[in-house]
N, C-alpha and C positions, 0 to 999 in steps of 0.2 A: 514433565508434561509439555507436548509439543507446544509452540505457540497458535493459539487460533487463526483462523481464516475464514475467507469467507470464497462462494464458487462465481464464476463469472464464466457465462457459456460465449463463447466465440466460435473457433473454429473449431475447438474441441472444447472443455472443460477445463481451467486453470484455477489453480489455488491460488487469493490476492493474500499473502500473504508481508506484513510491515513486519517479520523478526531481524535479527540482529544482521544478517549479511544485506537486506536490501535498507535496513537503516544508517548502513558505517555505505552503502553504496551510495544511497541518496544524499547525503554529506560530501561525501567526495565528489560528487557531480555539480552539486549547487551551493555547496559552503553554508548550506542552512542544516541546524537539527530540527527533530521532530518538533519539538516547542515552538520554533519560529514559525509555523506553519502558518497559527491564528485560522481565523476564519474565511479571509479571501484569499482562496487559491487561484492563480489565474492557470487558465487551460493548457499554459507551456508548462507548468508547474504540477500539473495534473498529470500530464502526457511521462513527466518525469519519474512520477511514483508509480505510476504505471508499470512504467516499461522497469523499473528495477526490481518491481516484484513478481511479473513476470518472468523477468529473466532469471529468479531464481530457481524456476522451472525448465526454461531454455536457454543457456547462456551466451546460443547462437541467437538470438532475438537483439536487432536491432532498435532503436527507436524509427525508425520509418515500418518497419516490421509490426510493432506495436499499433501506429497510429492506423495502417493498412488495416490491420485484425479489427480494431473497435469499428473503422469506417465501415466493412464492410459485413462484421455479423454479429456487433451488438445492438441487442436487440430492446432498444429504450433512447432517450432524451440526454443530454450531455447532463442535465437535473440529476435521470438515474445515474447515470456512470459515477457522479460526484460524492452520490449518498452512497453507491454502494465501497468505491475508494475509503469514502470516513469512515462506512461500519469496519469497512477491513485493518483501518489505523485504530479504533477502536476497541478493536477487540485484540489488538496487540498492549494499546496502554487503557485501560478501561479506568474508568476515574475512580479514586481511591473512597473505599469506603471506610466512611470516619468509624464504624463498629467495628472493623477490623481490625486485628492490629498488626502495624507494619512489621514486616521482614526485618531481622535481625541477623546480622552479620556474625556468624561463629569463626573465632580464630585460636 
């Protein structure tokens, strides 16, 4: 099952999607993992998860590229952009539900 995402209309339609190549990218850009995130993200910090989820749709997509696109055709509040950034990290690690039961490693 692919990983979820969520859409963000810009100039066209992009998948925000947090799976594994814009998570080992956004580590390797900021030395932070998904965990460290916590609750205040500041805007450079935003602008970064962005652009590396993004780019896992255009690999030619700069970070000036990215910031250009939101400035000029998203269409909400840096409030929205934030919420919909989190659904997108969220629905890549969605919080573990205790009736479940965890994944088990076969070897």
């Amino acid at each position: 099952m692919p990983i979820p995402f969520k859409t963000i209309e810009l100039d066209k339609a992009y998948k925000l999607r947090f799976g594994m190549g814009a998570t080992m990218e956004f580590k390797e850009l900021t030395g932070m993992s998904f965990s460290e995130l916590g609750d205040n993200v500041s805007e450079q910090v935003l602008g970064q998860i962005l652009w590396v989820m993004l780019k896992q749709e255009n690999q030619d997509l700069t970070q000036k590229d990215v910031n250009k696109l939101i400035d000029e055709y998203f269409d909400g509040t840096m409030d929205d952009l934030m919420d919909l950034t989190q659904q997108a990290i969220q629905a890549a690690y969605p919080p573990q539900n205790p009736t479940k039961p965890a994944a088990t490693k076969k070897g």
